[in-house]
N, C-alpha and C positions, 0 to 999 in steps of 0.2 A: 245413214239413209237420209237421203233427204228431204226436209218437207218446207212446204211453205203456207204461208196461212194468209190467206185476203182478210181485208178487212174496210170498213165504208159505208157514210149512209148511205141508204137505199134506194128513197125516195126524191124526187127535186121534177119543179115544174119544167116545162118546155121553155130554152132559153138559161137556164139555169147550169149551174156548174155542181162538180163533183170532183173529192179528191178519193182516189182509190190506193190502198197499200199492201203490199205484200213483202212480210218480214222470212226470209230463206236463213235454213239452218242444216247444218249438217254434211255439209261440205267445204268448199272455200268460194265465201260468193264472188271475190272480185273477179274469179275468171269466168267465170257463170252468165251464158249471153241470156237475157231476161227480154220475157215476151208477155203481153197481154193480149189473151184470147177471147173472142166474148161468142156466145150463143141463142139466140133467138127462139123462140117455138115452134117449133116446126122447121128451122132451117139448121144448115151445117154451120158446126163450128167456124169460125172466120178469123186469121189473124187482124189484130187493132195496132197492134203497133209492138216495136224492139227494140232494145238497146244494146249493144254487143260490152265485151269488157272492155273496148276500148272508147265508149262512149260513143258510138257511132250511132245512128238513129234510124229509123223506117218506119212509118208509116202507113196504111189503107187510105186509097184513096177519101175514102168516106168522111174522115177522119183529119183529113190533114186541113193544120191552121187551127183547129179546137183542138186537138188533144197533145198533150207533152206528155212523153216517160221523161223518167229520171232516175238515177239511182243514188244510193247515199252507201255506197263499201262502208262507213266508218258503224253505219246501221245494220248493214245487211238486208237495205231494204228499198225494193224498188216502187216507186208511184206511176201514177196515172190521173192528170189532171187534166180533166174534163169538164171542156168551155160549152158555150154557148148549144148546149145538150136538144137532143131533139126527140121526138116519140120513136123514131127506129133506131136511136141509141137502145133504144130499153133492150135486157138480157141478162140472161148471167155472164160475168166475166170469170176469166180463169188470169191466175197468175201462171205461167210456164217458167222453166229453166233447163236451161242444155249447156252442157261441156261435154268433154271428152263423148259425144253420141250418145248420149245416155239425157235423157228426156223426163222432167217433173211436173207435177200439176198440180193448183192447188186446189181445195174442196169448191170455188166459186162464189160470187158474193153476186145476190141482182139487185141491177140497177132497174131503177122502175122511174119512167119518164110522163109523168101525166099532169094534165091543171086539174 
């Protein structure tokens, strides 16, 4: 079964950056295309950005130029580096994982954007 676990501070002024992680187990990650989901209050889930297993990249417009994935196979664990942060960055984020159609999510960690 697979699970994966976010993890990251919380907290960071506007302008500010943040690194987010999420360590996957339970299967074999390096085929495992990884995705970072975030959620707002009151709004839908929005994908943030993905990485496929072949290191391929994408983006939300919102997002692009401040945030990098990344993944480290040798970890089993993929980030989320988060620049120049702004107040409707703020949310919970979800770590995702898909292979073979079969779809993961991790418990969410929020990120809270304020001076």
């Amino acid at each position: 079964q697979v699970q994966l676990v976010e993890s990251g501070v919380g907290v960071v002024q506007p302008g500010g950056s943040l690194r987010l992680s999420c360590i996957f187990s339970g299967s074999i990650f390096s085929r495992e295309t990884m995705g970072w989901y975030r959620q707002a209050p009151a709004k839908q889930r929005e994908l943030v950005a993905f990485i496929t297993s072949m290191g391929s990249r994408s983006y939300a417009d919102s997002v692009k130029g401040r945030f990098t994935i990344s993944r480290d196979n040798a970890k089993n664990t993929v980030y989320l580096q988060m620049n120049s942060l702004k107040v409707d960055d703020a949310a919970v984020y979800y770590c995702n994982s898909v292979s073979g159609g079969a779809s993961s999510w991790g418990q969410g960690t929020r990120v809270t954007v304020s001076s």
